[in-house]
N, C-alpha and C positions, 0 to 999 in steps of 0.2 A: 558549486558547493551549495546546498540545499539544510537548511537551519532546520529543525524542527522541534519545538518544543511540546513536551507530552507533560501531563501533572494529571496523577489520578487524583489527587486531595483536592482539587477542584469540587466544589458543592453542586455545580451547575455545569454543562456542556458548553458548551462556542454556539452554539446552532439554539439553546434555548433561550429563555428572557430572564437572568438573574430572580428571585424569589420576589424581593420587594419591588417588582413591575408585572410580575404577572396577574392575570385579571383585568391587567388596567387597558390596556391596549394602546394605541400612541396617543400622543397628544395633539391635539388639534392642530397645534402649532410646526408641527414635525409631521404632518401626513402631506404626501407630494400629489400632483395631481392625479396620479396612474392609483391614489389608494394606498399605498404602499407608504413604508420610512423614508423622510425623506429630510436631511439634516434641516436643508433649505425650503422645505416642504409650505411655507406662510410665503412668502418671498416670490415662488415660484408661481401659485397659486394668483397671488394676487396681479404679479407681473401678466401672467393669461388672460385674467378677467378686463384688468383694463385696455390690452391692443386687444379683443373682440369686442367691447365696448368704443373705445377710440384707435381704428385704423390710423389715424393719422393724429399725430400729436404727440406721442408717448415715445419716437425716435431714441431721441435724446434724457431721456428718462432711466434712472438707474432705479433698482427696487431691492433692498437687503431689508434684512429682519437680524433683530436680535432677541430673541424669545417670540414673546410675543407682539412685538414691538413691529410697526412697520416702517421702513426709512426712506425716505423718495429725496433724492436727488439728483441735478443733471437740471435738464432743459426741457421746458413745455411752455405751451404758447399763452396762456394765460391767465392770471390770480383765478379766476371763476373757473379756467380749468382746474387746476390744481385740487381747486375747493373739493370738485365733482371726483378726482381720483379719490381724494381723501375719505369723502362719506364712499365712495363705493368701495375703498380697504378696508373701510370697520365692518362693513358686509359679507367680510370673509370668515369662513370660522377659524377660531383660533387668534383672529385679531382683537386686540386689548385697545391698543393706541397707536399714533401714526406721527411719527415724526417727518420733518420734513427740513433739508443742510443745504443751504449751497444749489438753492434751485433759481434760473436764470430762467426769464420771460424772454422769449424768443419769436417772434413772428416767422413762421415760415410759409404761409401763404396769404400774397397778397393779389390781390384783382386791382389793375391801372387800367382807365377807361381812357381811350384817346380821343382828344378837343377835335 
């Protein structure tokens, strides 16, 4: 069974931008990496920036947004890392401010030198 709903009193098409968003183009905070709409588009963006910045360390690191909001938490290896995620998410465009829940210091590599 296949629903389809049709309305010609629609002001606007499916495929156009509503009246009061046209011109505007998206919002910093809602463009994905590819350029494109992207709900999670700040989130996404910033999540990229920092594993090509830190290969290692960001594991355990979770990355949401909510507007323009950026929210880090999960697991990383150190308060001075964190810091360093944090100033490089205000780096992003579209980012306002950077919250940070529920994040756990975690050592995951350590060097033991034997006596």
């Amino acid at each position: 069974m296949t629903l389809s709903i049709v309305s010609s009193s629609a002001p606007f098409s499916v495929m156009e931008s509503p009246p009061w968003f046209q011109g505007r183009g998206i919002p910093p905070e809602r463009v994905g990496s590819d350029g494109q709409y992207d709900h999670a588009g700040l989130a996404n963006r910033v999540r990229l920036a920092l594993k090509l910045e830190w290969a290692f360390g960001v594991e355990g690191l979770r990355v949401s947004q909510r507007g323009q909001v950026v929210i880090l938490s999960g697991q990383v290896e150190s308060l001075e890392l964190l810091q360093k995620m944090i100033d490089r998410s205000l780096q992003i465009e579209g980012a306002a401010f950077v919250e940070y829940t529920g994040v756990r210091f975690v050592m995951t590599h350590c060097a033991i030198e034997a006596a």
